[in-house]
Wavefront OBJ file of the C-alpha trace (Angstrom):
o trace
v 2.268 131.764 110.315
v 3.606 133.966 112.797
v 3.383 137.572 113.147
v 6.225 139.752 113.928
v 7.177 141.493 117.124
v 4.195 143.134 118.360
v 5.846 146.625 119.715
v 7.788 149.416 117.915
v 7.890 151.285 120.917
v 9.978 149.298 122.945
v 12.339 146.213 122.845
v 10.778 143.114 122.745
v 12.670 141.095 125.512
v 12.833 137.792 123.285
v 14.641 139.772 120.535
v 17.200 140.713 122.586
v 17.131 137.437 124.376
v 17.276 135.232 120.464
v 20.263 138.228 119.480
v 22.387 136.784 122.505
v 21.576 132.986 121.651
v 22.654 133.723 117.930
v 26.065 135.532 119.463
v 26.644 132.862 121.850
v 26.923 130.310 119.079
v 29.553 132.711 117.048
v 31.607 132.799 120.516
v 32.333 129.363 120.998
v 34.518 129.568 118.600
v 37.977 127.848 120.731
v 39.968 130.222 122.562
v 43.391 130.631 120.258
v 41.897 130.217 116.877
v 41.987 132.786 113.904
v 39.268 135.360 114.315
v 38.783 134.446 118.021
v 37.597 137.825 120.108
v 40.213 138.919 122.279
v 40.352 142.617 121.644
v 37.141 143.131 123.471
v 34.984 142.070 126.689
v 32.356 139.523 126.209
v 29.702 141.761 128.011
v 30.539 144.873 126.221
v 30.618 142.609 122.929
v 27.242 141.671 123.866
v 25.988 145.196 124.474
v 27.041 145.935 121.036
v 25.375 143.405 119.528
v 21.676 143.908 121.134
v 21.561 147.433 120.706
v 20.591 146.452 117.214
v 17.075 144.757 118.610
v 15.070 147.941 118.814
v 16.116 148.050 114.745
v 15.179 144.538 114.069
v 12.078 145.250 115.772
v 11.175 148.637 113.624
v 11.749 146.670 110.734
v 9.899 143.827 111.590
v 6.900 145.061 112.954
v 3.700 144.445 111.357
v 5.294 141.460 108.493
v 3.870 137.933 108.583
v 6.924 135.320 108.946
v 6.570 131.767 107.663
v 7.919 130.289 110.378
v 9.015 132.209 113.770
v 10.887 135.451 113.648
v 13.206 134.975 116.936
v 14.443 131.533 115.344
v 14.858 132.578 111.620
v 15.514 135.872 112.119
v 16.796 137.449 115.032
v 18.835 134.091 115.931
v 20.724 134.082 112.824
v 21.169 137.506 112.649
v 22.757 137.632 116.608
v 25.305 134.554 115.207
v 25.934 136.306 112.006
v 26.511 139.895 113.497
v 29.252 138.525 115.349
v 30.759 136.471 113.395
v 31.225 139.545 111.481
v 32.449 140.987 114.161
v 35.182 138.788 115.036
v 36.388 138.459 111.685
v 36.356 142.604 110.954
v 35.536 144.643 114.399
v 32.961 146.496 114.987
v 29.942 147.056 111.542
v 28.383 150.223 111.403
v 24.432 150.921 111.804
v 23.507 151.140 108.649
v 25.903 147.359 107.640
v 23.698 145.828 110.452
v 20.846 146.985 109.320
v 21.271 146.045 105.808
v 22.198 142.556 107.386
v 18.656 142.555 109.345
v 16.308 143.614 106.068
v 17.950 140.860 104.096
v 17.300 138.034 106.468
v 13.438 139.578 107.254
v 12.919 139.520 103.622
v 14.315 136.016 103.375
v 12.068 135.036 106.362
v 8.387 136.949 105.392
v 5.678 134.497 104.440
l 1 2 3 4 5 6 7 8 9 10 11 12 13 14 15 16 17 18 19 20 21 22 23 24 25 26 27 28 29 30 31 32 33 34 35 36 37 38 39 40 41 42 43 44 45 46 47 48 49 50 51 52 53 54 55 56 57 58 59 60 61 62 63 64 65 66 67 68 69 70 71 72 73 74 75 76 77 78 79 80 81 82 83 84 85 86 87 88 89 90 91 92 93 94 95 96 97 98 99 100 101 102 103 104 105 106 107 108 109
């Protein structure tokens, strides 16, 4: 079992970090298909998407996981955020935070 992020107070670093791997993977989608991101710069894109670790984080705090948090949670929620984001712009707060409780639930031992 592992435990969640240990911090409320500040970002952990391998949030953010697991966040950008799970983007990276919705960006490779090949440059000219449907739902490709061209309206936007990939480092602005990016900033987007990890301002949501401090969240994850808050919610996470103090849960048991089955497995590890930063691979079956904050991973998949990186790649899902943006594919969400590619397909409809930008998702407000409170759509990626509804996003983040269902995959912690999914993921808590």
């Amino acid at each position: 079992m592992t435990a969640s992020p240990t911090t409320t107070t500040t970002t952990d670093p391998l949030t953010l970090a697991y966040i950008a791997m799970g983007a990276a993977a919705a960006l490779t989608v090949p440059q000219g298909s449907p739902g490709r991101l061209v309206d936007r710069a990939e480092v602005e894109f990016m900033e987007t998407l990890i301002r949501h670790a401090p969240m994850m984080d808050r919610l996470a705090a103090g849960r048991e996981f089955g497995g590890m948090f930063y691979y079956e949670v904050a991973e998949p929620f990186g790649e899902m955020l943006a594919e969400r984001m590619i397909a409809d712009g930008d998702l407000s707060d409170a759509e990626a935070e509804a996003l983040a409780t269902e995959l912690i639930a999914g993921a808590v031992a």
